[in-house]
C-alpha positions as CSV (number, residue, x, y, z in Angstrom):
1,X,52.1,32.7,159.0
2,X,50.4,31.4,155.8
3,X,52.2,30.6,152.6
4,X,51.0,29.7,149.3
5,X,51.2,26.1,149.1
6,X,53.0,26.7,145.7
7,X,56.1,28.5,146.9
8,X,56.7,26.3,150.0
9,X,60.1,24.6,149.4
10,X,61.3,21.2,150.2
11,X,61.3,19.9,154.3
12,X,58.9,22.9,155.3
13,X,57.9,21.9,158.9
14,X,53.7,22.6,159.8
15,X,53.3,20.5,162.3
16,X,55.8,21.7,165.3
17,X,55.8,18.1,167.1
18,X,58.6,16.9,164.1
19,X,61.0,19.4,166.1
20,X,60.2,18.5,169.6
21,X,63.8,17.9,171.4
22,X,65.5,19.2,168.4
23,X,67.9,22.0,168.6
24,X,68.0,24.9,165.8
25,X,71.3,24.6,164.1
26,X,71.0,28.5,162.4
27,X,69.1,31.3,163.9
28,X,65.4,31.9,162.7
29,X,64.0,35.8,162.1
30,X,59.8,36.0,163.4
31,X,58.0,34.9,160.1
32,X,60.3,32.6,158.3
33,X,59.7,29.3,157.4
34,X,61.2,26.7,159.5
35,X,62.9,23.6,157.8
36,X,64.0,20.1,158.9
37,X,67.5,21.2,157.7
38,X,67.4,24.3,160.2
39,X,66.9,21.6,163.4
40,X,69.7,19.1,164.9
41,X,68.8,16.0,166.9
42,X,69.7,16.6,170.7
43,X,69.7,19.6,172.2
44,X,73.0,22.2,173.3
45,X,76.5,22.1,171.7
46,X,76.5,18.8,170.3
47,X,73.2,19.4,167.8
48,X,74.9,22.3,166.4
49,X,77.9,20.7,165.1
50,X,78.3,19.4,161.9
51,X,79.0,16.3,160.8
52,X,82.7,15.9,160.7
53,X,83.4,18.5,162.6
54,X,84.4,19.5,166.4
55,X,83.6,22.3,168.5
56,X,86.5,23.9,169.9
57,X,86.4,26.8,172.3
58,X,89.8,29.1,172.6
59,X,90.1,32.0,175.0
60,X,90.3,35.2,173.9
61,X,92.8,37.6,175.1
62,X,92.0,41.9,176.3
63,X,90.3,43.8,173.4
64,X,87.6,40.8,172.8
65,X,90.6,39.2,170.2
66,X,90.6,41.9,168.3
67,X,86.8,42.5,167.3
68,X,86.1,44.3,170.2
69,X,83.9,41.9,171.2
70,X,81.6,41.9,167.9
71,X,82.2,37.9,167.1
72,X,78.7,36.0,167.1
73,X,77.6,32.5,166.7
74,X,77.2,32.6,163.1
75,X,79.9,35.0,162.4
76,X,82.8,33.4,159.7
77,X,86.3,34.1,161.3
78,X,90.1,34.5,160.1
79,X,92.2,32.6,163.2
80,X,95.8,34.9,163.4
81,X,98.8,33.0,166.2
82,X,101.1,35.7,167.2
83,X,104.3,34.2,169.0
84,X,107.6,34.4,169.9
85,X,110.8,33.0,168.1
86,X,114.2,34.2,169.1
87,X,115.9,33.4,165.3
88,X,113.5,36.5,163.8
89,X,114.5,40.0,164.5
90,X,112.2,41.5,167.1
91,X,111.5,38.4,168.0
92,X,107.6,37.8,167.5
93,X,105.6,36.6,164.4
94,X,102.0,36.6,163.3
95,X,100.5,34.0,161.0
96,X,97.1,33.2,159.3
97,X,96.4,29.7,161.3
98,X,93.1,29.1,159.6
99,X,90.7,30.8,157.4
100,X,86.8,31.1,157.2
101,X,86.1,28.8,160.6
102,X,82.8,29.5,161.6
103,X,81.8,30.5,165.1
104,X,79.2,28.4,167.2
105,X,79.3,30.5,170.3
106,X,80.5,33.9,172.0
107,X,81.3,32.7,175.3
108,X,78.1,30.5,176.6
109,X,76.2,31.5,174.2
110,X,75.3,29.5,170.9
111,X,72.6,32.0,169.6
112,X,73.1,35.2,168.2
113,X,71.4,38.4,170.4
114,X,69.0,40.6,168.4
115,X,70.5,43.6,169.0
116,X,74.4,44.0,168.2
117,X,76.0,44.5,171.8
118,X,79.4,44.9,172.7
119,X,80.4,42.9,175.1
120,X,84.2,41.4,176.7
121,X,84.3,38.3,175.7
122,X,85.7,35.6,177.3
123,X,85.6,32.5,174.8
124,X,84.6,31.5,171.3
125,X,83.8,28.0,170.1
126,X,85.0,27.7,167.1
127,X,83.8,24.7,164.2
128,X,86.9,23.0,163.0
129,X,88.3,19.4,161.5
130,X,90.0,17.3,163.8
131,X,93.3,18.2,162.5
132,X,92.4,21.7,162.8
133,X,91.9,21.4,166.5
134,X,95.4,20.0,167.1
135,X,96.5,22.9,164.9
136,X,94.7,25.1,167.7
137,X,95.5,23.5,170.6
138,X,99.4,23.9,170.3
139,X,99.0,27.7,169.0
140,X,97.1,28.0,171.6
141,X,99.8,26.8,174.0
142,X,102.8,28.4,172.7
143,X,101.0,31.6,171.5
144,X,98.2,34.0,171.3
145,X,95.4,33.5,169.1
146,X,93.6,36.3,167.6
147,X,90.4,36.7,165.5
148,X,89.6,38.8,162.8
149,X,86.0,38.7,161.8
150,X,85.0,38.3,158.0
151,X,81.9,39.0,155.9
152,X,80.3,36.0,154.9
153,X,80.0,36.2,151.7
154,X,84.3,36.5,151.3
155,X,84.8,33.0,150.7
156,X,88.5,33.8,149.0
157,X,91.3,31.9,151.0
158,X,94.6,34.1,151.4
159,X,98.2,33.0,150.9
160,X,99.7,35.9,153.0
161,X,102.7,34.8,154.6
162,X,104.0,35.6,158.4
163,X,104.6,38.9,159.1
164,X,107.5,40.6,161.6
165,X,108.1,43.6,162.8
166,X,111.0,43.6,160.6
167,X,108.5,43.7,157.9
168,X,106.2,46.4,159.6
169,X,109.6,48.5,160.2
170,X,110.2,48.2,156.7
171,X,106.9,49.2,155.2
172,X,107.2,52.4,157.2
């Protein structure tokens, strides 16, 4: 598509050999521009993960992890561990684990369908820290891990605390 020359920003690609064997990194609607920044060297998985970061897949229980299957590469994520200690009344608790993660992939897939379809899914890889995949990879071991999809432009962290059922009997 042609562009005034004017308006083009910074790292516009017009010559489609600079991306040959490159993998895009973010999704790309017909008639945008591609830039250098939108590409990742390599190809799969590994191009689409930032620096300092680790992909890291978790399986999702029934009900799609509680989106109904709606969670797409791209998506921003709230990461909820619901698990069982004996010293709380009713005996389970759910926690925030980790806030704003993005999502890489819905199962096998690292780019987002056109269409919205609902689907079972199976697995999400998720972009974390290194820290935050030992974080995941105990919860996920002692636990269920849940997802609850955010809008992403709600950047705000919360400080909610655990919740029981002690505390859901109460607000009854």
């Amino acid at each position: 598509q042609d562009w005034p020359k004017e308006y083009l920003p910074d790292g516009y690609i017009t010559d489609l050999e600079e991306v040959v064997n490159e993998t895009l990194r973010v999704p790309v609607r017909a008639g945008e521009l591609l830039l250098k920044g939108k590409f990742g060297a390599g190809r799969g998985m590994a191009a689409i993960v930032d620096p300092g970061y680790r992909a890291f897949t978790i399986h999702t229980p029934n009900h799609s992890a509680g989106v109904a299957g709606f969670v797409m590469p791209g998506d921003t994520v709230d990461v909820l561990l619901t698990r069982d200690d004996d010293e709380i009344p009713g005996g389970s608790v759910t926690t925030a684990l980790l806030q704003n993660v993005k999502v890489l992939a819905s199962d096998q897939n690292i780019n987002a369908p056109e269409a919205n379809t609902i689907k079972t899914l199976k697995s999400v890889t998720l972009s974390v820290t290194p820290e935050e995949g030992k974080i995941l990879t105990l919860a996920q071991s002692g636990g269920t891990l849940t997802l609850m999809l955010r809008n992403k432009e709600d950047l705000q962290m919360t400080e909610d605390g655990a919740i029981t059922w002690k505390d859901i009997e109460s607000a009854e």
